[in-house]
C-alpha positions in Angstrom: 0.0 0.0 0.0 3.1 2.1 0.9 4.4 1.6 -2.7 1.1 2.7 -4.4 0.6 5.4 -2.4 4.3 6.8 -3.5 3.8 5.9 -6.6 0.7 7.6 -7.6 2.2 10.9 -5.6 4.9 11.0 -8.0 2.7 10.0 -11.0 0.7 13.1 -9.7 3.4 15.8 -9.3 4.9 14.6 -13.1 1.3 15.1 -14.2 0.9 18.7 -12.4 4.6 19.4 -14.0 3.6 18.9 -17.6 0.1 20.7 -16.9 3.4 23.4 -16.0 1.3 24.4 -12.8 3.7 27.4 -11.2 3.9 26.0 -7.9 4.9 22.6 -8.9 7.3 24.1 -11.6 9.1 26.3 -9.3 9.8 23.0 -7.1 11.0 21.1 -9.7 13.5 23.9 -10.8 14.4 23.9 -6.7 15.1 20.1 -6.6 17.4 20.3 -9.5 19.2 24.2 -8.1 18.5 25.5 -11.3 17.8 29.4 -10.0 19.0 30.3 -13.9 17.7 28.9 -16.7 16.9 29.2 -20.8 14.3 27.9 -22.2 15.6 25.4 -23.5 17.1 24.0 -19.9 13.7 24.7 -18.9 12.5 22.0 -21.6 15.4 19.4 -20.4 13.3 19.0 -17.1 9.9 20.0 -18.3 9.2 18.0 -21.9 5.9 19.8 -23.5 5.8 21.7 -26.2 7.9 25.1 -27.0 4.6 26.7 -27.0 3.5 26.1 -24.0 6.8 26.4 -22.6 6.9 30.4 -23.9 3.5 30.9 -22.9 4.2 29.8 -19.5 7.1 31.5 -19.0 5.4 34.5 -20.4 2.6 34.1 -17.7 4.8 33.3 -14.3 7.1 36.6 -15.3 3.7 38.7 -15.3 2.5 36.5 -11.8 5.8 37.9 -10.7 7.2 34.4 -9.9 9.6 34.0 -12.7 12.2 36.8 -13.4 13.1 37.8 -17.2 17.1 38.7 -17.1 17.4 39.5 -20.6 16.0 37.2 -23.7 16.2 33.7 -23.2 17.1 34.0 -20.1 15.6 33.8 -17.0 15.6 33.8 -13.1 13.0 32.0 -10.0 12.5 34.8 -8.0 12.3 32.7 -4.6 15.1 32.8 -3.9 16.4 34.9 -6.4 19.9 34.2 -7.1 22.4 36.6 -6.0 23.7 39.6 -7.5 27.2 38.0 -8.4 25.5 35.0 -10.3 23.3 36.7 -12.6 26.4 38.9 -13.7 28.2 35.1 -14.6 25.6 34.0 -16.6 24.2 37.0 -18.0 26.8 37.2 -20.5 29.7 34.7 -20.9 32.7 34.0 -20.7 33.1 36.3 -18.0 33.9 36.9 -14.1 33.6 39.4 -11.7 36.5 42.3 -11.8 37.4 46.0 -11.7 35.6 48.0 -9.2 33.0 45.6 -7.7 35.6 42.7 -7.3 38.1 45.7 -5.5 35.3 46.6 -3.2 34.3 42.7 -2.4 38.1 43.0 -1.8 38.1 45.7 0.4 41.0 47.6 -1.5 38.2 50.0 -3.0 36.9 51.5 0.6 33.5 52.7 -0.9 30.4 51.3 -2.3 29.9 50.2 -5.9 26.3 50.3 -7.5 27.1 48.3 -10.4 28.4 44.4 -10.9 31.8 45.1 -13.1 32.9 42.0 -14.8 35.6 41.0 -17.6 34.7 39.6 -21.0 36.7 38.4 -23.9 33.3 39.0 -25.8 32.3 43.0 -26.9 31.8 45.5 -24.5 27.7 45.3 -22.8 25.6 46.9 -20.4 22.5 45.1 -18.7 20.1 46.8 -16.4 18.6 44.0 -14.5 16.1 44.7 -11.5 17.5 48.6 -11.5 20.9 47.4 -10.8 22.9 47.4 -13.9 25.6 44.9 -14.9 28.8 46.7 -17.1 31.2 44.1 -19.0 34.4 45.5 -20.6 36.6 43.7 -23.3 39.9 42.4 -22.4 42.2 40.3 -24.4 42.0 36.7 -24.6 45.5 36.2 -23.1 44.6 38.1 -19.8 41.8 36.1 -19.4 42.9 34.7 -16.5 43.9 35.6 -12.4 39.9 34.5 -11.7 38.9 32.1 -9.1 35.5 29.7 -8.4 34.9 30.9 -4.9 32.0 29.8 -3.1 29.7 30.7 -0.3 26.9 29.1 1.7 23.3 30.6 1.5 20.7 29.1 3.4 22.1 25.9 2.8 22.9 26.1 -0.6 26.7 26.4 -2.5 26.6 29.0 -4.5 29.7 29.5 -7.1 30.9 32.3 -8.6 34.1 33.6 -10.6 36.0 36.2 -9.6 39.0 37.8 -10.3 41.7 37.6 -7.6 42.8 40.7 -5.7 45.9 41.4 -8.3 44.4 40.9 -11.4 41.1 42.6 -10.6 43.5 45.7 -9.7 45.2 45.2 -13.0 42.4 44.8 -15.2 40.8 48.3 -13.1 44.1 50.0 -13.8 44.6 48.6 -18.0 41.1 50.8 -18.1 42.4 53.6 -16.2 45.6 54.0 -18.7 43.6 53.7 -21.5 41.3 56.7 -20.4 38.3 54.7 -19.9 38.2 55.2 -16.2 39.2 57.6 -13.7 41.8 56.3 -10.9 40.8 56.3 -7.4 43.2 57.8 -5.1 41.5 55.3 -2.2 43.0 52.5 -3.3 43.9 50.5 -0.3 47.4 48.6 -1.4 49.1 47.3 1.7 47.7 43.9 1.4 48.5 43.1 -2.5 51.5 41.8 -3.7 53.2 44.1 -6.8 55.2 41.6 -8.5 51.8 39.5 -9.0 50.1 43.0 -10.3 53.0 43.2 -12.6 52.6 39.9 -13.7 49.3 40.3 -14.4 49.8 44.0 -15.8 52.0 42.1 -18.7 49.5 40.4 -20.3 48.3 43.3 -21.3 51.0 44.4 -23.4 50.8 48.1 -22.2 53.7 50.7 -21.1 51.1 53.1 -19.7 49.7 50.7 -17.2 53.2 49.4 -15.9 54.3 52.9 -15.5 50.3 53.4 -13.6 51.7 50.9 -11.1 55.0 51.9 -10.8 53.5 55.4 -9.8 51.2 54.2 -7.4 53.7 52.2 -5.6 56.4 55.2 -5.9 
């Protein structure tokens, strides 16, 4: 009797998952952690019909349960995913650099009110929920100096990529000697190491930015 009753509960929630009923949706996205997701993810758990995948999508995002990041791509709203993972997946490759990563740092002593991140791909801005979400182009070969770090929310992992201390400092400063950005004389240095800036500061292939750091440090 145990067995049957199980059985026909799951038989039941599959059945209210490809009616897509919200509430069952939103737990089946849950089990499976996927806060982010495109619609065709969304059809890798749910298998109906495009159709009705767009119009439910179409209809949660008006209900307010489902949030729309950008096209093709969306977010559950409880519990929204954080800040930092929206600006991974919004647009890719990238990770998290420049000034948010320095203030997460705490060598930029002030508050940021924009996610900065490095792409290899063209230069973007997203607005997303009134915060916006900035992503400037560097070089292939100094795509690199980013971490996986992780951090436990309500009992979840949550992963994101960011830039180490040096080469989020470098990439901030590459900007800064191209005249793209204005150098902070806040900068909080005591903690960093210069020959890993340097380091870094070489992939870029510029005599303005080494002679930045050498000023800084002077």
């Amino acid at each position: 009797m145990i067995l049957l009753f199980q059985e026909s509960t799951l038989f039941y929630t599959f059945m209210k998952c490809k009616r897509l009923e919200i509430f069952s949706v939103l737990e089946g996205l849950k089990a499976r952690n996927m806060r982010i997701f495109t619609p065709r993810l969304f059809r890798g758990v749910f298998p109906v019909a495009p159709t009705r995948i767009k119009y439910f999508l179409e209809t949660a995002t008006k209900k307010g349960r489902i949030v729309r990041l950008k096209k093709g791509l969306y977010a559950v709203k409880t519990p929204l995913p954080s800040e930092e993972e929206i600006a991974n997946v919004l647009y890719q490759p990238s990770y998290i650099s420049f000034e948010y990563a320095l203030m997460k740092h705490g060598i930029l002593p002030e508050m940021v009110y924009a996610v900065t991140s490095a792409t290899t791909k063209p230069t973007r801005l997203f607005t997303v929920g009134g915060l916006g979400y900035s992503y400037l182009t560097i070089g292939e070969r100094a795509f690199i100096g980013y971490t996986l770090q992780n951090e436990n929310v309500s009992g979840e992992t949550r992963s994101v990529l960011f830039a180490e201390p040096e080469k989020a400092l470098a990439d901030y400063l590459y900007f800064v000697a191209l005249g793209r950005k204005t150098l902070n004389d806040r900068l909080i240095l005591e903690r960093l190491d210069k020959k890993k800036i340097i380091q870094y500061a070489n992939l870029f292939n510029n005599r303005k930015l080494l002679s930045l750091i050498d000023s800084l440090y002077a």
